[in-house]
Z-matrix of the N, CA and C atoms (Angstrom, degrees):
N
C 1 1.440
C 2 1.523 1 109.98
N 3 1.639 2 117.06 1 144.01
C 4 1.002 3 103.91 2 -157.23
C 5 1.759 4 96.69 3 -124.63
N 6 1.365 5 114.70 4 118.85
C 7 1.635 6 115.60 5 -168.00
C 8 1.593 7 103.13 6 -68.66
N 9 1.430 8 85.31 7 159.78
C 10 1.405 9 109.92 8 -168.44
C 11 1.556 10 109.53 9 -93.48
N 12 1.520 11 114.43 10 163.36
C 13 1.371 12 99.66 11 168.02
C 14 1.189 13 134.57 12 -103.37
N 15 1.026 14 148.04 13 -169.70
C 16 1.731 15 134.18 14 -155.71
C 17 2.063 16 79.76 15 -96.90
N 18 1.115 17 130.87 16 -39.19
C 19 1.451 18 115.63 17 172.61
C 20 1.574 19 116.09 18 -37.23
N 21 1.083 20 103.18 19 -55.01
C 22 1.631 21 141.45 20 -157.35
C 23 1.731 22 89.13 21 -60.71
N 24 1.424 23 102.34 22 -51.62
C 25 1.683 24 114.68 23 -146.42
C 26 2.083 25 94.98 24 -85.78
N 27 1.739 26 113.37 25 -24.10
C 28 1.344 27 124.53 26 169.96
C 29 0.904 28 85.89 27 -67.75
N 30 1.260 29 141.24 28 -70.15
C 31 1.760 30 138.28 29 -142.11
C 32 1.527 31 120.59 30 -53.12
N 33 1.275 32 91.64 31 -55.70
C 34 1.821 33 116.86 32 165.38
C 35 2.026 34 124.38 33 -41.14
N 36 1.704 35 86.40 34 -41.59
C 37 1.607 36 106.16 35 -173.80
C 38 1.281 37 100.02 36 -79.17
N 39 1.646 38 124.09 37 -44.30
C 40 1.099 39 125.20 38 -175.71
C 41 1.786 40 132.40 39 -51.10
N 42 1.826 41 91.92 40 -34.40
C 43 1.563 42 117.47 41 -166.95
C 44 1.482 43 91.06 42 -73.68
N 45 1.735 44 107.38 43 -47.38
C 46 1.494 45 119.03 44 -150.32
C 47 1.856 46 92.67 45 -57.78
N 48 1.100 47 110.90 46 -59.52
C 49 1.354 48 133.40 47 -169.41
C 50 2.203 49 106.65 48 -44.08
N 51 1.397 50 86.89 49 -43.93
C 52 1.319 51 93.56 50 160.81
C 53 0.803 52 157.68 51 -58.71
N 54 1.063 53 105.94 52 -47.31
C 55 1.623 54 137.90 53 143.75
C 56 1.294 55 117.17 54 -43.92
N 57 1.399 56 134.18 55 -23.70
C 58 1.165 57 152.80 56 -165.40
C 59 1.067 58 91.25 57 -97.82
N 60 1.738 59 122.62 58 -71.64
C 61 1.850 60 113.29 59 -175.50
C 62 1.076 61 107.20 60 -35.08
N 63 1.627 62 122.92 61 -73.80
C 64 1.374 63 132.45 62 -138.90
C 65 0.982 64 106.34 63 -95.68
N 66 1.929 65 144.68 64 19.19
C 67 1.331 66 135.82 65 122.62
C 68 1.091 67 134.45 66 -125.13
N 69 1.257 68 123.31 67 17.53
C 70 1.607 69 124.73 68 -167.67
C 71 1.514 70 113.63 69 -77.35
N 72 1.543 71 106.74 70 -17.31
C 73 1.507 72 106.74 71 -178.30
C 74 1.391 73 94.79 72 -75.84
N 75 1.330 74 116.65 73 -60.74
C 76 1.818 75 117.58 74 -173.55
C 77 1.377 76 108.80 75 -50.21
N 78 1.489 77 139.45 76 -33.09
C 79 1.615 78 152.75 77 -167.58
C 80 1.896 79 90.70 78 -72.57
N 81 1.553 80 96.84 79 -44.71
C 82 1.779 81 86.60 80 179.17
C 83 1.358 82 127.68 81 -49.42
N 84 1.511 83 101.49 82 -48.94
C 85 1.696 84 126.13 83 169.97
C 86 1.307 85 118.34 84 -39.94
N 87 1.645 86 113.28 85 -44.03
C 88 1.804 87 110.57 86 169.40
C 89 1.501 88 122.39 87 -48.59
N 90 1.542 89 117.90 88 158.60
C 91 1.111 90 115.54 89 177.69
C 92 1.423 91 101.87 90 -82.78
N 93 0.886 92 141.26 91 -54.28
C 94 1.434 93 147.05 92 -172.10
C 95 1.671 94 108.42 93 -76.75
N 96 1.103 95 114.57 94 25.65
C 97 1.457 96 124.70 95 178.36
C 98 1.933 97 93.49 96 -67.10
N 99 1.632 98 103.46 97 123.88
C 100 1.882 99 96.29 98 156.00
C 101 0.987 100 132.32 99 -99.31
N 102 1.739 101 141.34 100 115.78
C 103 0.914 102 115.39 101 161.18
C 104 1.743 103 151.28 102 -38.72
N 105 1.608 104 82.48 103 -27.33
C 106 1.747 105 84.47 104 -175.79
C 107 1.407 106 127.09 105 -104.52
N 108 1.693 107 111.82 106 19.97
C 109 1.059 108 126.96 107 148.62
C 110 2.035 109 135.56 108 -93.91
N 111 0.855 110 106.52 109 135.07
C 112 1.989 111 92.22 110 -178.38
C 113 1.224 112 104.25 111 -122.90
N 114 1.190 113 135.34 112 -171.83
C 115 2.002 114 141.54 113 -169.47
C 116 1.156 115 105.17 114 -115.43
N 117 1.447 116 99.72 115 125.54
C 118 1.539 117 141.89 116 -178.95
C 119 1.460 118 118.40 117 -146.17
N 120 1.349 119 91.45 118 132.28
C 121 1.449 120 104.31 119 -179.28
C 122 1.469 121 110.50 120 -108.05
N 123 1.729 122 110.92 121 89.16
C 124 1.668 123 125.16 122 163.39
C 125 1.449 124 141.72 123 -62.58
N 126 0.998 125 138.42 124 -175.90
C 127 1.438 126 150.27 125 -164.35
C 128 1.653 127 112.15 126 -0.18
N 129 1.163 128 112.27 127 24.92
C 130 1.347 129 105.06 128 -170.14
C 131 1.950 130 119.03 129 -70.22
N 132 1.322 131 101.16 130 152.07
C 133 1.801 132 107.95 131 -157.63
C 134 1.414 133 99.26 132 -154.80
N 135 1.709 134 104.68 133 124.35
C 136 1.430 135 119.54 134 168.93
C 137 1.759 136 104.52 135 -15.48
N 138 1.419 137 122.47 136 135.44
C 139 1.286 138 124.65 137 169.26
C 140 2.127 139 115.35 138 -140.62
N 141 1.169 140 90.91 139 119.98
C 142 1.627 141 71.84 140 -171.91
C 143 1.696 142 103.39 141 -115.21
N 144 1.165 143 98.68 142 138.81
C 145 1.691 144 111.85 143 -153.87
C 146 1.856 145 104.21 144 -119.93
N 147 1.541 146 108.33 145 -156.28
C 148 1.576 147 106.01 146 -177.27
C 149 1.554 148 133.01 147 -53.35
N 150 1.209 149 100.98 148 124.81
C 151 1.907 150 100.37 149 -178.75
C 152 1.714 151 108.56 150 76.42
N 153 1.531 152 109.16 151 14.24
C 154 1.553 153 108.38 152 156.81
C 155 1.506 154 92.29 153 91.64
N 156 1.460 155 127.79 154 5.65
C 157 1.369 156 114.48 155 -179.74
C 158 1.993 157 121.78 156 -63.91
N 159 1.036 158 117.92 157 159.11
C 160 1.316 159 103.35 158 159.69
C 161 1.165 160 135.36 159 -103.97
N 162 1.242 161 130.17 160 -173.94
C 163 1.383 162 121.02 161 -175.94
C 164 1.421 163 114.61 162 -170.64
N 165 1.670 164 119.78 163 -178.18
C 166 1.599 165 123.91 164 154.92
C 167 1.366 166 117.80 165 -118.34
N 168 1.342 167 126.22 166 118.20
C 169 1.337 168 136.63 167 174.42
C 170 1.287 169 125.65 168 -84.53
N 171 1.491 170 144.71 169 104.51
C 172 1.406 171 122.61 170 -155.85
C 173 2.009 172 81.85 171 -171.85
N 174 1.212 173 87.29 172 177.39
C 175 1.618 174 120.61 173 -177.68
C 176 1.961 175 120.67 174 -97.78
N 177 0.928 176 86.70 175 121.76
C 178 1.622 177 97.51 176 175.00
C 179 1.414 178 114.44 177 -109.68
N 180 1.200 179 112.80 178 127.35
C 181 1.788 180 141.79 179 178.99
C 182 1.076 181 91.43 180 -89.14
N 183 1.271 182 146.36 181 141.96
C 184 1.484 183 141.69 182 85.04
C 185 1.030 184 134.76 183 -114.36
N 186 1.186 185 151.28 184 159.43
C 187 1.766 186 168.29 185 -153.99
C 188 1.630 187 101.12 186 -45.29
N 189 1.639 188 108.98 187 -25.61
C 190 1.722 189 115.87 188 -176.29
C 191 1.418 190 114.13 189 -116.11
N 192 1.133 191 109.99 190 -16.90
C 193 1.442 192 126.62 191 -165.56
C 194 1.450 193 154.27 192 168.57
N 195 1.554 194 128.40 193 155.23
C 196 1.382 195 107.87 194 -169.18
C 197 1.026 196 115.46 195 -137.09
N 198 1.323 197 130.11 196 137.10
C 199 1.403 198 145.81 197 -134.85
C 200 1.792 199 117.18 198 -151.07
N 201 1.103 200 104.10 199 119.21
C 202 1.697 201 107.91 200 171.21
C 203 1.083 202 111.74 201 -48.51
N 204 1.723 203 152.84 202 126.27
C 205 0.927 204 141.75 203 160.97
C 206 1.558 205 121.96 204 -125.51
N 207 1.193 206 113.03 205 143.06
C 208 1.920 207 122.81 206 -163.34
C 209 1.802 208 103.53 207 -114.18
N 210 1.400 209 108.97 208 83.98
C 211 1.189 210 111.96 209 161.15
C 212 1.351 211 148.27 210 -65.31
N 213 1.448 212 136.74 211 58.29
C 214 1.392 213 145.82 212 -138.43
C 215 1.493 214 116.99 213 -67.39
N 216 1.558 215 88.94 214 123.70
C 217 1.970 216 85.69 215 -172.37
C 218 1.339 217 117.59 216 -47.47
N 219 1.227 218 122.82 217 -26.13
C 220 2.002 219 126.54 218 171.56
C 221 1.392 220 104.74 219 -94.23
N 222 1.292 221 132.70 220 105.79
C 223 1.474 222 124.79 221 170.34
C 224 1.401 223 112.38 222 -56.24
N 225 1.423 224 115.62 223 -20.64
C 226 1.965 225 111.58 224 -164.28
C 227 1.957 226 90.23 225 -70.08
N 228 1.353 227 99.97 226 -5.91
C 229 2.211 228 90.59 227 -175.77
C 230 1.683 229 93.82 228 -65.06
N 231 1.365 230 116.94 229 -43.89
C 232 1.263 231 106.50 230 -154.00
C 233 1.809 232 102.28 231 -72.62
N 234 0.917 233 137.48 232 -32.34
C 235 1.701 234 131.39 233 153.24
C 236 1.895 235 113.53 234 -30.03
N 237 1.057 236 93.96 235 -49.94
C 238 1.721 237 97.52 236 179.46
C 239 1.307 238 97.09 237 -65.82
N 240 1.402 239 163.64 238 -107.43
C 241 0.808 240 156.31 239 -132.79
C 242 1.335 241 118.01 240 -95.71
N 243 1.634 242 130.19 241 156.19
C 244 1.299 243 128.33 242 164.67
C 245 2.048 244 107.88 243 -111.92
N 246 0.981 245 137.02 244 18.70
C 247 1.371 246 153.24 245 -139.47
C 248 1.566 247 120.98 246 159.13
N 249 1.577 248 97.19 247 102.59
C 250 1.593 249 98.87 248 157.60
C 251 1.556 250 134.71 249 -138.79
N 252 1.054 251 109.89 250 149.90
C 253 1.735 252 103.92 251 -153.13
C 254 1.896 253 84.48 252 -107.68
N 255 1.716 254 91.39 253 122.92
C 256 1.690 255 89.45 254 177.21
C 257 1.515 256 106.99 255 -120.32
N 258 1.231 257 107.66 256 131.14
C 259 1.887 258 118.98 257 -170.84
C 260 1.751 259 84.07 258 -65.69
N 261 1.773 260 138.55 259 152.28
C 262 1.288 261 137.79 260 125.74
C 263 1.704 262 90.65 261 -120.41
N 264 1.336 263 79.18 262 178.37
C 265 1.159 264 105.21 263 163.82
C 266 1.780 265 134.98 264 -3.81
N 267 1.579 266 78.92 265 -82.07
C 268 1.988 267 102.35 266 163.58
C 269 0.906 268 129.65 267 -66.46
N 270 1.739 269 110.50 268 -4.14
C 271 1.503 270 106.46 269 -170.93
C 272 1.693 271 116.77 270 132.90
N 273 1.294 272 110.75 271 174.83
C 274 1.709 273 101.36 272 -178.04
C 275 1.341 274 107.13 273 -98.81
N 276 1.710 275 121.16 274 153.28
C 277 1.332 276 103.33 275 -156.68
C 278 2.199 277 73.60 276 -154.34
N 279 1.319 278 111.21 277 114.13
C 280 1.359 279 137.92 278 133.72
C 281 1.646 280 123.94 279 10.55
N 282 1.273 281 138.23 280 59.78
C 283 1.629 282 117.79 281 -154.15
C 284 2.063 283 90.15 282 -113.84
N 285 1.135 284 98.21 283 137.14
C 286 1.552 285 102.32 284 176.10
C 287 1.659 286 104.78 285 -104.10
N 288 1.611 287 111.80 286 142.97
C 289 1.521 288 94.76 287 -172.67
C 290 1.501 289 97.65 288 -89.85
N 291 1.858 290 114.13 289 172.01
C 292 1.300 291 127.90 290 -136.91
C 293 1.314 292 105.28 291 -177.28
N 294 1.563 293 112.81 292 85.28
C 295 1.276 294 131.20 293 167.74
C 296 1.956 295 110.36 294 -66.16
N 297 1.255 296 86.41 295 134.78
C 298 1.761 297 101.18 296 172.02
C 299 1.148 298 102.24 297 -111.77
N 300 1.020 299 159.81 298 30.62
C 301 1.547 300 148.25 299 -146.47
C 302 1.521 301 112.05 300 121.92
N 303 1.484 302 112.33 301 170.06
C 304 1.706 303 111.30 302 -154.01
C 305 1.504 304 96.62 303 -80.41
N 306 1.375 305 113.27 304 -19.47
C 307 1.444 306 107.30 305 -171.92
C 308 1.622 307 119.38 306 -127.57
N 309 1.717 308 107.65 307 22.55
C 310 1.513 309 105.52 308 -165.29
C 311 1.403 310 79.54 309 -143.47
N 312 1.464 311 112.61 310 165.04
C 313 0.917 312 142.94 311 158.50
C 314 1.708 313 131.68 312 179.15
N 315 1.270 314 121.65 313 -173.16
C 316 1.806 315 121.97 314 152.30
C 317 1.540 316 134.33 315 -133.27
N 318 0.896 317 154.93 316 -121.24
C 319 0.962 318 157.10 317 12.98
C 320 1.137 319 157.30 318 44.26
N 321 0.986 320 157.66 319 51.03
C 322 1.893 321 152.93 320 -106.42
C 323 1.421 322 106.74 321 -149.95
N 324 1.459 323 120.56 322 114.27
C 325 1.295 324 129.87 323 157.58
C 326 1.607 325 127.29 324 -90.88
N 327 1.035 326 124.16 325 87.51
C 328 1.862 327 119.45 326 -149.08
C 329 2.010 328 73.00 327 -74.58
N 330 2.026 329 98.71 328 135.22
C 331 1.195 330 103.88 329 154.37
C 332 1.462 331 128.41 330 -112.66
N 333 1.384 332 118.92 331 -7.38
C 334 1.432 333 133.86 332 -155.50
C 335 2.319 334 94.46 333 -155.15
N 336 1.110 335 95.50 334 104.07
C 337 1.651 336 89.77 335 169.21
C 338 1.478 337 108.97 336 -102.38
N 339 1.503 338 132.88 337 13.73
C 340 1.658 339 115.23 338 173.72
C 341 1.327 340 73.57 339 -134.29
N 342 1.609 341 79.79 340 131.76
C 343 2.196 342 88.69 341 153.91
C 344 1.424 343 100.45 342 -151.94
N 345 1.199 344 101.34 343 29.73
C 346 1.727 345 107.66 344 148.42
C 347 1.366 346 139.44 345 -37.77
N 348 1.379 347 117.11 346 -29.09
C 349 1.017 348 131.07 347 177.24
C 350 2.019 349 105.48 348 -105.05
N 351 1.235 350 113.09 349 11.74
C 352 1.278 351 97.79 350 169.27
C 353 1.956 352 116.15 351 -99.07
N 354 1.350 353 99.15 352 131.53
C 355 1.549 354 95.11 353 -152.55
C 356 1.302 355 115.81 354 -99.75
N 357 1.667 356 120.22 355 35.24
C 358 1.645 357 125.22 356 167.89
C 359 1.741 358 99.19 357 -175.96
N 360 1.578 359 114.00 358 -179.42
C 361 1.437 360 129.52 359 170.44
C 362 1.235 361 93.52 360 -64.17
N 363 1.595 362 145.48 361 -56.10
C 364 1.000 363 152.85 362 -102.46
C 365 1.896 364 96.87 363 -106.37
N 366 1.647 365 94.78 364 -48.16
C 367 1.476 366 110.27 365 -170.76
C 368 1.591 367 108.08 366 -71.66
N 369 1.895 368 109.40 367 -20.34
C 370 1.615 369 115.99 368 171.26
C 371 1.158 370 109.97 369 -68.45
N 372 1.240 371 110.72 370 -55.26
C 373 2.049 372 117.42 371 -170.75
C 374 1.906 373 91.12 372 -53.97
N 375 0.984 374 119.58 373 -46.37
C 376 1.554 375 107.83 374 -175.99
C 377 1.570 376 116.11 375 -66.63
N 378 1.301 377 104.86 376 -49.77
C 379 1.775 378 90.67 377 161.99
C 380 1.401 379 127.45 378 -64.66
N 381 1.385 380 98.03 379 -32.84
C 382 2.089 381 87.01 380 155.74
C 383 1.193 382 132.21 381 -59.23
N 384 1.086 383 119.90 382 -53.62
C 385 1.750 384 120.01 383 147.02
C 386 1.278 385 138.93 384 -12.70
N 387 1.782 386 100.48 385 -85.38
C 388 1.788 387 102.00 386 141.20
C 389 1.720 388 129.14 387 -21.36
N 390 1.605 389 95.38 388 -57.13
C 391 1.493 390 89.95 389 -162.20
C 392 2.128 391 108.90 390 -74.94
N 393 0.933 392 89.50 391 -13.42
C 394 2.098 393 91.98 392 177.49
C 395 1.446 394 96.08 393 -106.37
N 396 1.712 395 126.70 394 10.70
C 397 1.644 396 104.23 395 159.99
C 398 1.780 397 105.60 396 -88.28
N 399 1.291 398 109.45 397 -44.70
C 400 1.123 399 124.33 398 156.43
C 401 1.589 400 129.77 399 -15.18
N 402 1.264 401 98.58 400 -89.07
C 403 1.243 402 120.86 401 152.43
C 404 1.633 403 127.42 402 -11.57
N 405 1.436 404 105.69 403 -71.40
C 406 1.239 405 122.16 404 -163.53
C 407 1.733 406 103.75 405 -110.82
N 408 1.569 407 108.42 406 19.20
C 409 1.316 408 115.85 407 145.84
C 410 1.377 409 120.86 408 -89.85
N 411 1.439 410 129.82 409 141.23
C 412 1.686 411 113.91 410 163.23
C 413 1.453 412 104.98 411 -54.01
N 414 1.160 413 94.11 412 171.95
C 415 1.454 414 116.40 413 170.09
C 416 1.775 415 118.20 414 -88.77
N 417 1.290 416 130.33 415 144.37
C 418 1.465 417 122.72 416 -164.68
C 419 1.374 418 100.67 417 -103.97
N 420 1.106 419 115.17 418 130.46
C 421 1.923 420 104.43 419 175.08
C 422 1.960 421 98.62 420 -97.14
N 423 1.821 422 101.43 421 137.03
C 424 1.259 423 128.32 422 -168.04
C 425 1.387 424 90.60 423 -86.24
N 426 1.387 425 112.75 424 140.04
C 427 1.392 426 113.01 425 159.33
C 428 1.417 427 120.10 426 -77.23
């Protein structure tokens, strides 16, 4: 695994935080809204994707849900596209793009929409975990 840099690690806080302005009032409105979760952007790791671009690959917490998200080192990528399908490991997985602000955004694959039943910050960062071991395992074919 290859650490991030404290730029890298602002950048992340910044989106997360954003994400927070510009939906937490509507996230209240859900039924399955948690209180005892808040938005964080986890395990994220250099990822380099279509046409050699780069990026950040990592996990998003919030109060409704958690989602793969592909943060692209050039934000002007996310204008080019509204949809991108990224091969890992496990397989290809669906990401819709997803402005936080007039000039930031990612990528977002929602994998889990109730996490109502997850019962601290502590028990999220672990399903983020889970969810990018997963992830960034192949997949096993069953006989």
């Amino acid at each position: 695994m290859q650490a991030l840099t404290a730029d890298q690690y602002a950048r992340l806080r910044q989106l997360a935080e954003a994400w927070r302005d510009c939906h937490l009032k509507a996230a209240k409105r859900e039924p399955h809204f948690n209180p005892r979760l808040g938005v964080d952007a986890l395990c994220f790791q250099p990822h380099a994707y279509e046409e050699d671009r780069q990026g950040l690959l990592g996990a998003l917490v919030t109060p409704v849900s958690l989602s793969l998200v592909l943060v692209p080192d050039e934000p002007d990528v996310l204008r080019s596209a509204e949809q991108l399908i990224l091969s890992l490991p496990s397989g290809a997985y669906p990401f819709v793009r997803e402005f936080v602000s007039e000039a930031n955004g990612w990528w977002r694959c929602e994998l889990l929409d109730d996490l109502s039943d997850v019962g601290s910050l502590q028990a999220g960062s672990r399903l983020a975990q889970q969810l990018m071991e997963r992830v960034m395992t192949p997949a096993t074919e069953t006989p």
